[in-house]
C-alpha positions, 0 to 999 in steps of 0.5 A, spaced: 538 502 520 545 505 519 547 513 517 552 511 511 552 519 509 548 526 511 549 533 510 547 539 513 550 543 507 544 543 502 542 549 499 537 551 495 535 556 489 533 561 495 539 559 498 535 555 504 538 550 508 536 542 507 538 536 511 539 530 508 540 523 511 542 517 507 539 511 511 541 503 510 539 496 511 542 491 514 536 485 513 535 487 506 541 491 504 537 497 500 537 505 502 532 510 504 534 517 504 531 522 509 530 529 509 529 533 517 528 539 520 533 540 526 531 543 533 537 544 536 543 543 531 550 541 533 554 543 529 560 538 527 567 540 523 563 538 517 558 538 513 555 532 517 549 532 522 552 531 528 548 525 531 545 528 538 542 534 534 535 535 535 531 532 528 524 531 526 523 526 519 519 530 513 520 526 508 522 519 506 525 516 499 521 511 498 516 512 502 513 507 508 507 505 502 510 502 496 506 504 489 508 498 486 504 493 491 499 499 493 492 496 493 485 500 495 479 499 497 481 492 500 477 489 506 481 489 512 482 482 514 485 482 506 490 488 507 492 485 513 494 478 511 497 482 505 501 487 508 504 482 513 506 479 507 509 485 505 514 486 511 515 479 513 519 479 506 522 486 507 525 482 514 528 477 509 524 471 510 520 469 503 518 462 506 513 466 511 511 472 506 509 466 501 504 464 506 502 470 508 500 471 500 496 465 501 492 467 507 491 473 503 488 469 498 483 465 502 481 472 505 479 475 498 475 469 495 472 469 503 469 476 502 466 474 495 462 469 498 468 463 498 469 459 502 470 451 500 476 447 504 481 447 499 484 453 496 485 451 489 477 449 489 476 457 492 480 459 486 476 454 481 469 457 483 472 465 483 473 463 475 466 461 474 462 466 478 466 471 473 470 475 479 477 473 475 477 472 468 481 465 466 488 468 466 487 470 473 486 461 474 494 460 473 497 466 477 493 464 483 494 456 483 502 459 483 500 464 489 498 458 492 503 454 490 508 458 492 505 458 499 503 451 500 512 450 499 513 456 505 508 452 509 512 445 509 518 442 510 521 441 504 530 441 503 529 447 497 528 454 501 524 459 497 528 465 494 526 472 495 526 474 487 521 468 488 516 470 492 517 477 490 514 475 483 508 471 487 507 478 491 506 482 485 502 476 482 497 478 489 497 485 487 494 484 481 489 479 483 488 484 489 486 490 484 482 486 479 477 483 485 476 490 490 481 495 487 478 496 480 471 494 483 471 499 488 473 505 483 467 504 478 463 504 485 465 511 486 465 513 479 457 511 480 456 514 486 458 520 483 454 521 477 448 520 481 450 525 486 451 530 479 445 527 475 441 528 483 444 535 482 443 538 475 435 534 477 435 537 483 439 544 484 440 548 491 434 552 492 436 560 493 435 563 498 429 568 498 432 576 497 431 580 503 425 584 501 422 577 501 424 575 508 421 582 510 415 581 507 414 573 510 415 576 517 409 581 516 
């Protein structure tokens, strides 16, 4: 990472000083900004903070979990494959993230008791025991076909826009297959623990006068 600019010289409402660094990429050519805290300032001729200060990161814009691709509820496996996806694509190499988006999507019809050969049989039988509607059939034949091209030798090379699609394309399959599934789940797990409440409540705890005469 490069520090294009920071400065030390923010102040807010209450005239509190905030440190901010602006951080870029060199692989993927995007900016992160920083805000700190400083231990042992250095002061510079400027509004600059000084590189050998002592900082402690607070806060990163954006954050290292990325809304747009954030899954819950998935297996670890699942994640894993989906995560190196995610990186590997960040780093600038689309062709491995395309496999990895493949491998993810093996990993998630494996947890839904699928498990055939072939990917593209995998995806047919996810349709027909209803875990994705037929929509889902085109979007994951791309994610699969994407990463067949990522896995082989071919003379075109894939883009990064290509497999950025082919990502938020996993992420929707993700969402629909644990995502969505697993919060219904706590949805119900928390209307049992309300109806077991309202048919069960707390018992009170006997008045003082009670507790005297019981140990009597």
């Amino acid at each position: 990472m490069t520090v294009e600019w920071s400065s030390g010289g923010i102040r807010d409402a209450q005239d509190e000083r905030h440190f901010w660094a602006a951080l870029s990429c060199p692989r993927c050519g995007k900016v992160t900004t920083v805000e700190m805290s400083m231990q042992r300032e250095v002061r510079s001729s400027d509004s600059t903070i000084a590189p050998v200060s002592d900082v402690t990161v607070l806060r990163a814009i954006p954050s290292g979990d990325d809304a747009d691709v954030s899954v819950g509820h998935l297996p670890d496996d699942v994640r894993g494959f989906y995560q190196d996806a995610f990186r590997v694509l960040q780093a600038g190499v689309p062709d491995a993230a395309a496999v990895q988006l493949r491998k993810t999507l093996e990993a998630a019809a494996a947890h839904k008791g699928i498990r055939e050969r072939q990917l593209v049989t995998s995806i047919k039988k996810l349709v027909e025991d209803g875990y994705v509607t037929l929509d889902f059939k085109d979007v994951m034949t791309h994610i699969r076909q994407i990463g067949n091209s990522g896995a082989h030798y071919t003379d075109v090379l894939l883009t990064a826009p290509e497999v950025e699609r082919s990502l938020r394309f996993t992420t929707q399959v993700l969402r629909n297959l644990f995502e969505v599934p697993g919060e219904l789940n706590e949805l119900r797990l928390e209307a049992e623990a309300a109806e077991n409440s309202r048919v069960n409540p707390p018992q009170e705890p006997p008045a003082p006068e009670e507790q005297n005469s019981m140990s009597v």
